[in-house]
C-alpha positions as CSV (number, residue, x, y, z in Angstrom):
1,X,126.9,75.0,72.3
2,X,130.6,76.4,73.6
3,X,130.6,79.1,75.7
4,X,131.4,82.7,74.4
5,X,132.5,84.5,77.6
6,X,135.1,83.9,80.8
7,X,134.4,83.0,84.5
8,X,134.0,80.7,87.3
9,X,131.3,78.0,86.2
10,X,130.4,75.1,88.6
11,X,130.4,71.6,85.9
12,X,129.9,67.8,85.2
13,X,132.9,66.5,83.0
14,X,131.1,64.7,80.4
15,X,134.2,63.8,78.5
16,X,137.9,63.4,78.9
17,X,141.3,62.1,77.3
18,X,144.8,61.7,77.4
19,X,146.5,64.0,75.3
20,X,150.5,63.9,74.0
21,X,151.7,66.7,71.7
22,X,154.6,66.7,69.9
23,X,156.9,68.7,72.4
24,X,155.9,65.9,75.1
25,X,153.8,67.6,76.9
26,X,151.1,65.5,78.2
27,X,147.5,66.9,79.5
28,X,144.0,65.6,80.7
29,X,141.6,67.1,77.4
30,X,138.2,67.9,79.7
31,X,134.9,68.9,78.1
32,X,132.6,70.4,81.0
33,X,128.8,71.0,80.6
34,X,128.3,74.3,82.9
35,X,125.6,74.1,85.3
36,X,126.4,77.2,87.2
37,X,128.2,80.8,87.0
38,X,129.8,82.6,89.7
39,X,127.9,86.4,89.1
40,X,130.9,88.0,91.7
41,X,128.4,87.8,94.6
42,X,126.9,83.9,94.3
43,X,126.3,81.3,92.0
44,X,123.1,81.4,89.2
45,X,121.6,78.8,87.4
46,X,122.9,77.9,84.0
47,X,122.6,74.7,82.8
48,X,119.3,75.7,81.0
49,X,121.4,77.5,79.1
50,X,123.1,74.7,77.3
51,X,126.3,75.5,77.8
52,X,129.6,73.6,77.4
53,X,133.3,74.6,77.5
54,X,136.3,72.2,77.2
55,X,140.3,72.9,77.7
56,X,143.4,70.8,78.3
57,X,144.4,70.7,82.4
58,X,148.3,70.3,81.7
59,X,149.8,67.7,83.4
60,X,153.6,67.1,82.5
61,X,155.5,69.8,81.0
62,X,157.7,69.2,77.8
63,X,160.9,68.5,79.6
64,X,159.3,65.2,81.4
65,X,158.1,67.1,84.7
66,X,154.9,67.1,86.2
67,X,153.1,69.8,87.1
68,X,152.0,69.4,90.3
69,X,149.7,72.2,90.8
70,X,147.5,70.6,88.1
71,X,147.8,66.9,89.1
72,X,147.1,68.1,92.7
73,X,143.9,70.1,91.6
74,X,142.8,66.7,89.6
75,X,143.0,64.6,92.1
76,X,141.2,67.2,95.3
77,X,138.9,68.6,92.7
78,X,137.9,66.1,90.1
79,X,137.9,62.9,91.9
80,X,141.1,61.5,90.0
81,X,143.5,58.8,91.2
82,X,146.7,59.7,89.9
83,X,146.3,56.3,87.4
84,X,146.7,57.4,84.0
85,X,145.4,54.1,82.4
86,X,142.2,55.2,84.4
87,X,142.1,58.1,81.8
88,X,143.3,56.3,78.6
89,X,140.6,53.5,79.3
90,X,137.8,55.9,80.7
91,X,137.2,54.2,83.8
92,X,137.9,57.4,85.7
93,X,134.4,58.8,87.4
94,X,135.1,62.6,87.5
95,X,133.3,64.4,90.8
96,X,131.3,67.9,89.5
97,X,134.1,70.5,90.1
98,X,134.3,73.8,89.2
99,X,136.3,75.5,85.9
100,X,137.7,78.7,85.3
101,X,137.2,79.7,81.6
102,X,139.0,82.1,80.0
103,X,139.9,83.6,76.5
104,X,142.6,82.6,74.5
105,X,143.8,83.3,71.2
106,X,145.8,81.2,68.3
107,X,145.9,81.3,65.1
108,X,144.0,84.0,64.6
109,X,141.1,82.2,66.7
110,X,139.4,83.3,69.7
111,X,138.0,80.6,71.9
112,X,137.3,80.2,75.5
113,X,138.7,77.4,77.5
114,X,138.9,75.6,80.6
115,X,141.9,76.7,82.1
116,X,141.8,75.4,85.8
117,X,139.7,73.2,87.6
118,X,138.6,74.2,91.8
119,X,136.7,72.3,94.4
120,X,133.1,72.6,93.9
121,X,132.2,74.9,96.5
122,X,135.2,77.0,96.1
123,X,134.5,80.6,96.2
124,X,136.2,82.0,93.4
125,X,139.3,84.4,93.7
126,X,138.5,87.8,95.3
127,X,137.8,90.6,93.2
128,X,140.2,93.9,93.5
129,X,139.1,96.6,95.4
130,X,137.7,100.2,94.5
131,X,139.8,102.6,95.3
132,X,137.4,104.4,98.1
133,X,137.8,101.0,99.6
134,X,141.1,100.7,99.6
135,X,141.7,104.3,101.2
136,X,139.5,103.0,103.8
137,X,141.3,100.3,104.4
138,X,144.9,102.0,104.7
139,X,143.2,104.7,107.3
140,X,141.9,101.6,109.3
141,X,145.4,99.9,108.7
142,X,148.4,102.6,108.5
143,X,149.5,102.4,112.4
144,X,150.0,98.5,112.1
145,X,151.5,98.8,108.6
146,X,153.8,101.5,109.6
147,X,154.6,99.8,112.4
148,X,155.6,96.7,110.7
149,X,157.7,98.1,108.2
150,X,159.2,100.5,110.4
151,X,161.3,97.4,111.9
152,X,162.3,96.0,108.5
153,X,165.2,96.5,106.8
154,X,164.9,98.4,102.9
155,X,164.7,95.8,100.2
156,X,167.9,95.6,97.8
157,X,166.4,96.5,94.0
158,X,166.2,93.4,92.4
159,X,167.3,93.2,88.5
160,X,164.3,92.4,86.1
161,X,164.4,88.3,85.4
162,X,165.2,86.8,82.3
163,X,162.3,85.5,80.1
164,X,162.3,81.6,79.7
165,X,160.0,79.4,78.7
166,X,161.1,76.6,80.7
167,X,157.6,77.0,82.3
168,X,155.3,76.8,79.5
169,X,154.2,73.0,79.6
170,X,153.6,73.0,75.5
């Protein structure tokens, strides 16, 4: 059964491929079963649950260049050797890793995918603060900070950038 909501979920890859689409763009396809969720404070038992999620880990972007965010976070997370044949003839062993899933939309389709693979005992990114907490934090903070910027010089505006999608890998 695929999963219906986003988060941090600890996994087993249970399947995997090589995938080419027609732009070039290569990725590893990954189909997780989740076997924990990060509840914000510590990690719960899921796997009872039954749930599985799957997603594409972009590799190689559609103008030939790798993405080496993602073939780093492969290879430190997942257990894999930089050998694509090792993927083609599934004789790669993934490690259990951990996923982020999150919601995406196409077509008029709402699913909710893999999206980025993390060490096993990661701690998944911190969560914003209230804002009680933050206004405690600038009173215990405000004489260094002031301090600090006191001896910088203003930053120049900077004009907005032009959207490109030279960065989207698909």
């Amino acid at each position: 059964m695929m999963i219906e909501q986003e988060g941090h979920f600890r996994c087993n890859i249970v399947e995997y491929a090589l995938r080419k689409v027609s732009s070039g763009a290569v990725g590893v396809y990954i189909r997780c079963r989740l076997l924990e969720l990060y509840d914000q404070e510590d990690w719960t038992e899921y796997e009872a649950q039954g749930y599985e999620t799957d997603g594409t880990i972009w590799i190689v972007k559609k103008n030939g260049e790798l993405i080496a965010n993602n073939v780093k976070s492969l290879r430190q997370f997942a257990g894999w050797n930089g050998n694509l044949v090792s993927i083609a003839d599934d004789t790669w062993k993934p490690t259990r890793c951990q996923v982020q899933v999150t919601k995406e939309s196409y077509n008029g389709k709402t699913s909710f995918r893999a999206s980025f693979i993390n060490g096993w005992d990661s701690t998944p990114g911190a969560r914003s603060l209230r804002a009680d907490e933050a206004q405690q934090l600038q009173s215990k903070l405000s004489h260094q900070l002031d301090s600090i910027f006191s001896q910088m010089e203003p930053v120049p505006a900077m004009a907005a950038a032009a959207g490109n999608d030279e960065d989207i890998p698909f």
